[in-house]
PADRENGU-74018 format. One line per field, with one value per atom (N, C-alpha, C): atom name; x, y, z. Coordinates in steps of 0.02 Angstrom, whole numbers, m for minus. Layout:
atome: [CA;...]
east: [X;...]
north: [Y;...]
up: [Z;...]
REM end
This chain:
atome: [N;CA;C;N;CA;C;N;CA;C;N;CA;C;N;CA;C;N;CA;C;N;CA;C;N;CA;C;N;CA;C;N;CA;C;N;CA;C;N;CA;C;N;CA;C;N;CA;C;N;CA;C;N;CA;C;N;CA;C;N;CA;C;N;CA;C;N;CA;C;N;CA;C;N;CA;C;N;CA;C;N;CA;C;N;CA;C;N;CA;C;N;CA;C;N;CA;C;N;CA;C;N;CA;C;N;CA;C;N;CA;C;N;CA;C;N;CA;C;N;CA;C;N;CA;C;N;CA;C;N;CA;C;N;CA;C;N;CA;C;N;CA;C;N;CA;C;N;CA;C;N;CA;C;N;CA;C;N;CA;C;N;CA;C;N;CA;C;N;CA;C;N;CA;C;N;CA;C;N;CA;C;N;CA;C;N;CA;C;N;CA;C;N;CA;C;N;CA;C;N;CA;C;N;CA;C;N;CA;C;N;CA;C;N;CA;C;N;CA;C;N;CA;C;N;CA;C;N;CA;C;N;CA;C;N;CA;C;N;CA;C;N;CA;C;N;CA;C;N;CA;C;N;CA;C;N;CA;C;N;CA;C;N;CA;C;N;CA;C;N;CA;C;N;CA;C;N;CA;C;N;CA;C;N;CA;C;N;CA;C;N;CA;C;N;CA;C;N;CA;C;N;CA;C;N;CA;C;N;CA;C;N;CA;C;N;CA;C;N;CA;C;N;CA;C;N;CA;C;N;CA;C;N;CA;C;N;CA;C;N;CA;C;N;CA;C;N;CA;C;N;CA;C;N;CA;C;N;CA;C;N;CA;C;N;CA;C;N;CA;C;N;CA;C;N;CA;C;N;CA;C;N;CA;C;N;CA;C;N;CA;C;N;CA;C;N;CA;C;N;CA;C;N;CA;C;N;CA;C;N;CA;C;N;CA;C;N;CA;C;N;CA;C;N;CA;C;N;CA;C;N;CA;C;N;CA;C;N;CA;C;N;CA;C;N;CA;C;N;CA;C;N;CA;C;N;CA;C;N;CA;C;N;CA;C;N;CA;C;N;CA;C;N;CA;C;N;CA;C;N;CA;C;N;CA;C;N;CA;C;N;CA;C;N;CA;C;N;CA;C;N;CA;C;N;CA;C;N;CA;C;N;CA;C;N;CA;C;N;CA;C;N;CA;C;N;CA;C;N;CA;C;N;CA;C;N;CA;C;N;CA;C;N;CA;C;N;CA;C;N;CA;C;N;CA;C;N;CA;C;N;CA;C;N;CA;C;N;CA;C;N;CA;C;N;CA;C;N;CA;C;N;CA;C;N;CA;C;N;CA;C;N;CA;C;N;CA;C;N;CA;C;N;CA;C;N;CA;C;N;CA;C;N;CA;C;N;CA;C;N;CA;C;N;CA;C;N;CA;C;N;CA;C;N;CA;C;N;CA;C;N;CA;C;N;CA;C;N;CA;C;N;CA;C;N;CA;C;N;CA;C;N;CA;C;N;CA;C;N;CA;C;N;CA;C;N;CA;C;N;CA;C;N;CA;C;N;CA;C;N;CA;C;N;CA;C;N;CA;C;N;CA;C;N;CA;C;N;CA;C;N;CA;C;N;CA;C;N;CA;C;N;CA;C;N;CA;C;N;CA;C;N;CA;C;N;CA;C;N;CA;C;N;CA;C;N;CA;C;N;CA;C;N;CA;C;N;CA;C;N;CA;C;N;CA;C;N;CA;C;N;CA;C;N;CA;C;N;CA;C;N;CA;C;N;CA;C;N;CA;C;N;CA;C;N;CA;C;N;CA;C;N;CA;C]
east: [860;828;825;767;768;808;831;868;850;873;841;789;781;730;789;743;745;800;860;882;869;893;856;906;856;867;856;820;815;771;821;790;748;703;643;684;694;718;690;657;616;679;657;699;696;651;669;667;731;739;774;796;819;881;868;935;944;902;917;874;908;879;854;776;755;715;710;695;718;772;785;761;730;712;629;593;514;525;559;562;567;586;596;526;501;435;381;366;325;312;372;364;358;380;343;299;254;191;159;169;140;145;196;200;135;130;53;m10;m6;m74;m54;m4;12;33;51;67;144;170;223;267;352;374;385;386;384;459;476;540;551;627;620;609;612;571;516;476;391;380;438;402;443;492;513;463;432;359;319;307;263;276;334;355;330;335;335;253;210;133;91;149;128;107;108;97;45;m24;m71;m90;m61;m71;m41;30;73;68;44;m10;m69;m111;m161;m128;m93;m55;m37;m2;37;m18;m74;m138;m167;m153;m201;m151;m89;m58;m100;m146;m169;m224;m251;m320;m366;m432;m470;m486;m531;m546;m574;m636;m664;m632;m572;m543;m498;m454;m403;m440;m497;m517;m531;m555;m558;m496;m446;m369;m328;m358;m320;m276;m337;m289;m271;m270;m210;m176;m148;m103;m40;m110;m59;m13;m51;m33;22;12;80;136;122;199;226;180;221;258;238;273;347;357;413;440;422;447;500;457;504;546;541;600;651;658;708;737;691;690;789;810;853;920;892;945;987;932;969;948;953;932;1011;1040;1102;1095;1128;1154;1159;1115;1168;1228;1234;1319;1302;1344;1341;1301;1275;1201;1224;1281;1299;1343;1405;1438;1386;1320;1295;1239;1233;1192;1244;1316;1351;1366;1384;1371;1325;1252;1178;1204;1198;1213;1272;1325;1383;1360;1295;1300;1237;1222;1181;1113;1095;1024;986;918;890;873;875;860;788;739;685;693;654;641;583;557;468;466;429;432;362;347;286;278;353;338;304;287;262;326;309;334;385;332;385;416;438;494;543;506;571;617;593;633;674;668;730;782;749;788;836;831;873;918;905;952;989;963;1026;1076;1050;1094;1123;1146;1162;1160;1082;1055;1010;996;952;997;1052;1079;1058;1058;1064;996;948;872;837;809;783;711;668;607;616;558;545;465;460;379;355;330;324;251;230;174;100;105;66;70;101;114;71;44;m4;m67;m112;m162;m165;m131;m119;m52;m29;59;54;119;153;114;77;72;22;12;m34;21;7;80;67;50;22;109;134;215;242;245;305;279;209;166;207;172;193;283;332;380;407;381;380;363;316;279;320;353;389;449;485;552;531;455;460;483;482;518;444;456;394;414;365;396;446;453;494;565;571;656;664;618;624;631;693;695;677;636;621;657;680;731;703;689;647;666;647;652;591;516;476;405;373;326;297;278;252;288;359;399;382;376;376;313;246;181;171;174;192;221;291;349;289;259;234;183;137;75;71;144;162;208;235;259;340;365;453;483;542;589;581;601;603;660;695;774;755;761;740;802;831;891;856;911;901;881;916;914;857;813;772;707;653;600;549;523;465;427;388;332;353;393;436;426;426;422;476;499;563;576;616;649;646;642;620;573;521;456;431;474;448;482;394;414;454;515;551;601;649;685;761;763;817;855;872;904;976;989;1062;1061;1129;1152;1151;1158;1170;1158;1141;1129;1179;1247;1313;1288;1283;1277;1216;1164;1108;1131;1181;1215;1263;1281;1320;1289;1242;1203;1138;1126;1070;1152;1215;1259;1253;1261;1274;1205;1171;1089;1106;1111;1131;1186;1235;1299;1330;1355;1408;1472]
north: [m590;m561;m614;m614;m677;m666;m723;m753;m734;m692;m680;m635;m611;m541;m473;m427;m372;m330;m279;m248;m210;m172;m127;m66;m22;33;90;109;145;103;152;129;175;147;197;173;214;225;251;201;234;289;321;374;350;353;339;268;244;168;134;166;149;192;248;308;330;337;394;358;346;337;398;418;470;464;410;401;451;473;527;583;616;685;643;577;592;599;565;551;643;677;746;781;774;813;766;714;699;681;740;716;775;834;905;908;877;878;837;793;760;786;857;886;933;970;987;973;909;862;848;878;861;768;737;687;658;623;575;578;589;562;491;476;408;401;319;328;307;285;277;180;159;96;73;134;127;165;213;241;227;179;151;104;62;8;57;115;164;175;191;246;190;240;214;199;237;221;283;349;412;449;524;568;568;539;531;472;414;345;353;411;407;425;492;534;521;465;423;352;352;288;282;351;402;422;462;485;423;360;298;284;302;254;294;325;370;386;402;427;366;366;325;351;295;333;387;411;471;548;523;581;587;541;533;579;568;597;684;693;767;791;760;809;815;768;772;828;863;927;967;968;986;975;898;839;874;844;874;923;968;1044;1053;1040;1024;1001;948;891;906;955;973;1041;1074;1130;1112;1054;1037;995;972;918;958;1020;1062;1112;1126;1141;1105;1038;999;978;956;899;878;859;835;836;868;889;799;762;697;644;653;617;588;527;501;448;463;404;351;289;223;224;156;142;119;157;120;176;199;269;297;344;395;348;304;237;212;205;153;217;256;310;330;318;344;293;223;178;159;170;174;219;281;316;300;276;253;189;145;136;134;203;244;237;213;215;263;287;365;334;403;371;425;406;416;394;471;428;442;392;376;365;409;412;428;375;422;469;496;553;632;680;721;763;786;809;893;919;951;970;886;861;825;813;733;801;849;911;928;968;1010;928;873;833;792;807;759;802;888;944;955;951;948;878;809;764;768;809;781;745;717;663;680;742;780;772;783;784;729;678;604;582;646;603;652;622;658;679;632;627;620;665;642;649;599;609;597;610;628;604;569;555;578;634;701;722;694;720;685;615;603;574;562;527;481;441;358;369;336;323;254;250;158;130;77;22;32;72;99;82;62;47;105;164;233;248;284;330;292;228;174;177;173;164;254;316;354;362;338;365;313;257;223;269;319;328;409;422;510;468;416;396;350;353;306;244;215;143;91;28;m33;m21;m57;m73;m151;m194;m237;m216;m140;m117;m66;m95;m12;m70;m59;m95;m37;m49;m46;m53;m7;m25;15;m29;m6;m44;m18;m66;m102;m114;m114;m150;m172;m231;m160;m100;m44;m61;m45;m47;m97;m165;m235;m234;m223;m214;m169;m133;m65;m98;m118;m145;m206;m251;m323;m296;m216;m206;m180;m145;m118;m175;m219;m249;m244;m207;m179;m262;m248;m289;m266;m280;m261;m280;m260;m263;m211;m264;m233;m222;m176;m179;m214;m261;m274;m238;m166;m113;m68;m82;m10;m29;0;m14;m56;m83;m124;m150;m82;m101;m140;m162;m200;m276;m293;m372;m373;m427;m461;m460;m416;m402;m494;m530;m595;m621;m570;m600;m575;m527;m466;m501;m521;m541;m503;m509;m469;m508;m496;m514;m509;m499;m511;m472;m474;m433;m394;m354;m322;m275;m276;m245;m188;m163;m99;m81;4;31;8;0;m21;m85;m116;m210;m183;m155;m171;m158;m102;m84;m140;m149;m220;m292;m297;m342;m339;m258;m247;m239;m232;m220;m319;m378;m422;m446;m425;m431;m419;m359;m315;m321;m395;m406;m353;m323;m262;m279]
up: [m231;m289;m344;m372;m434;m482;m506;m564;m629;m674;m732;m738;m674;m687;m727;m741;m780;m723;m759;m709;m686;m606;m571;m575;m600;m635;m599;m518;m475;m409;m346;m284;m257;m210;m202;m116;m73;3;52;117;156;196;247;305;353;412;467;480;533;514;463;415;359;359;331;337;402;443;519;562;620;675;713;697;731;802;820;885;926;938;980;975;911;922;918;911;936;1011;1037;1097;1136;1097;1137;1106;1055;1041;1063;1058;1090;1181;1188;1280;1281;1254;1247;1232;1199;1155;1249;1275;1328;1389;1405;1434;1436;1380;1373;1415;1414;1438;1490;1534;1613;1594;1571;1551;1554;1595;1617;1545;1548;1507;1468;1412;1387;1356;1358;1343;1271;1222;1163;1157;1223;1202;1187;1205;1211;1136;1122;1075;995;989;947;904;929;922;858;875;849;800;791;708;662;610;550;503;547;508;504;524;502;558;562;624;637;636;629;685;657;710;770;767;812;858;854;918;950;896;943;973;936;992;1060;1069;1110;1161;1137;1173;1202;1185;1194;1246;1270;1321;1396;1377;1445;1433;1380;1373;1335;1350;1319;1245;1200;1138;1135;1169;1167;1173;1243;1243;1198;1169;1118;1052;1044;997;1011;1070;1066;1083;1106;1112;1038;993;955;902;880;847;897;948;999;983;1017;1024;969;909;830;838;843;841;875;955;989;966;948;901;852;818;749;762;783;827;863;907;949;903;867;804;753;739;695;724;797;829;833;847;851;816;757;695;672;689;666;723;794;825;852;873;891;848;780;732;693;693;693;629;563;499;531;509;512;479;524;469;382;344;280;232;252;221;176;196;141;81;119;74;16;40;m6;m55;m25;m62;m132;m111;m153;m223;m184;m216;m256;m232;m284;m346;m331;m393;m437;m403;m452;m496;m476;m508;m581;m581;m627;m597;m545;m506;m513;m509;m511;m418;m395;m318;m306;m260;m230;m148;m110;m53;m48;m18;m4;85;116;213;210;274;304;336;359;385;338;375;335;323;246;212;242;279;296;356;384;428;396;324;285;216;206;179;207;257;317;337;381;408;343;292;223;218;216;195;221;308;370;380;358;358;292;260;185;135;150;105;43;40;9;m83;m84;m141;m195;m137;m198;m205;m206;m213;m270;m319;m381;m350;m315;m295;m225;m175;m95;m95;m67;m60;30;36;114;139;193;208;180;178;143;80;70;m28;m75;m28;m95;m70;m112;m76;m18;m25;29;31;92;125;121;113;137;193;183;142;90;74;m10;m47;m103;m149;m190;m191;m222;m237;m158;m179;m213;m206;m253;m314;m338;m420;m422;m380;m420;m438;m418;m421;m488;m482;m540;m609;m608;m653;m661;m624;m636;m658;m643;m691;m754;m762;m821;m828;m775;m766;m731;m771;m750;m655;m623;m559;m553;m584;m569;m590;m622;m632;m572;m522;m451;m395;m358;m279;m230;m183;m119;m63;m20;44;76;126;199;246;321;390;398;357;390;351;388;323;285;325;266;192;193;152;93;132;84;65;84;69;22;19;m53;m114;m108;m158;m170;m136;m159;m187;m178;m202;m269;m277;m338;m377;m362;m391;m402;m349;m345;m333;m331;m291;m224;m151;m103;m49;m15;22;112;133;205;258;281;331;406;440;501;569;551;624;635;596;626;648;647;672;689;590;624;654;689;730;788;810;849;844;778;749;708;720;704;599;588;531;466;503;472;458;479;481;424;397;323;257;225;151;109;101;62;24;m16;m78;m53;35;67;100;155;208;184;211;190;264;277;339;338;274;259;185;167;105;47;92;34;13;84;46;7;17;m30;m111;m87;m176;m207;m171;m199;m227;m192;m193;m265;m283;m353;m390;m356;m431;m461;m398;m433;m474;m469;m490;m542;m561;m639;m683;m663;m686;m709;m647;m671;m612]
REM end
């Protein structure tokens, strides 16, 4: 993080990949959802690559490992329909905290942070799945794939959440797994802090312009406390 910039005064926090490894419950709705279509189970290596660019890309991604474009396009509000159905049956059943999450969530606020989370998932899978992991407490703002005009990489959720705490964007850090994440924060103008473990499209966590790696939510809190000389 630069030298002599302004302090950071709230974090804006992606979900999946970041807080929860939810690979395990797509992996069970979208093989129900593919069950549908007489369609082969897929495993969470094939479908790890995927997350993170909204339920939308995910299901034509998914439809594309077997169907051509034409048909991809007429199964689709099926497809949908299917996934969100088995999605919200499960939603959270094999969905597992990284290490460090709740530590550093706690840490953010200790040290006077306003916290936001910003996901592409839709909104009402990123409600229920925050309330059932106990993450729901420490967030003033959630904005959900669907909540606003454009998703990550639109720098829209990050401008708006900037704009409900009244804060410039260079006093708002960004923590995500994923160039979505850093593309937003660079479009709005955040700081940006990417963890090593989660998704990205399945490209290497180094390859994402960001303001520097942290293992975890704690180190990231430690790391805006030495920013903020406290």
């Amino acid at each position: 993080m630069r030298a002599g910039a302004a302090a950071i005064k709230a974090a804006i926090i992606d979900l999946d990949g970041t807080m929860l490894d939810t690979v395990p419950d797509f992996e069970l709705a979208l093989n129900a959802m593919r069950a549908e279509f007489h369609l082969a189970p897929i495993t969470q290596a094939v479908i790890k690559p995927m997350v993170g660019k909204g339920s939308e890309k995910l299901i034509r991604d998914v439809l594309s490992l077997d169907f051509d474009p034409d048909r991809v396009e007429s199964v689709f509000d099926a497809a949908m329909a299917a996934y969100q159905h088995h999605y919200l049956a499960i939603n959270g059943d094999r969905s597992v905290l990284f290490d460090g999450v709740i530590e550093g969530l706690q840490a953010l606020r200790a040290l006077g942070l306003r916290l936001a989370c910003v996901t592409n998932k839709p909104i009402s899978f990123t409600t229920p799945l925050l309330a059932q992991k106990g993450l729901a407490p420490y967030f003033e703002l959630v904005y959900g794939g669907d909540s606003l005009p454009r998703k990550k990489p639109d720098p829209l959720p990050l401008l708006q959440v900037c704009s409900d705490f009244d804060l410039p964007p260079p006093q708002v850090v960004a923590i995500g797994d994923s160039s979505n994440d850093a593309e937003a924060a660079r479009a709005a103008r955040c700081f940006v802090l990417t963890v090593p473990y989660g998704y990205n499209h399945g490209r290497p966590v180094q390859e994402i312009d960001s303001d520097g790696i942290v293992n975890s939510l704690l180190d990231a809190a430690k790391l805006i406390r030495a920013h903020n000389g406290q």
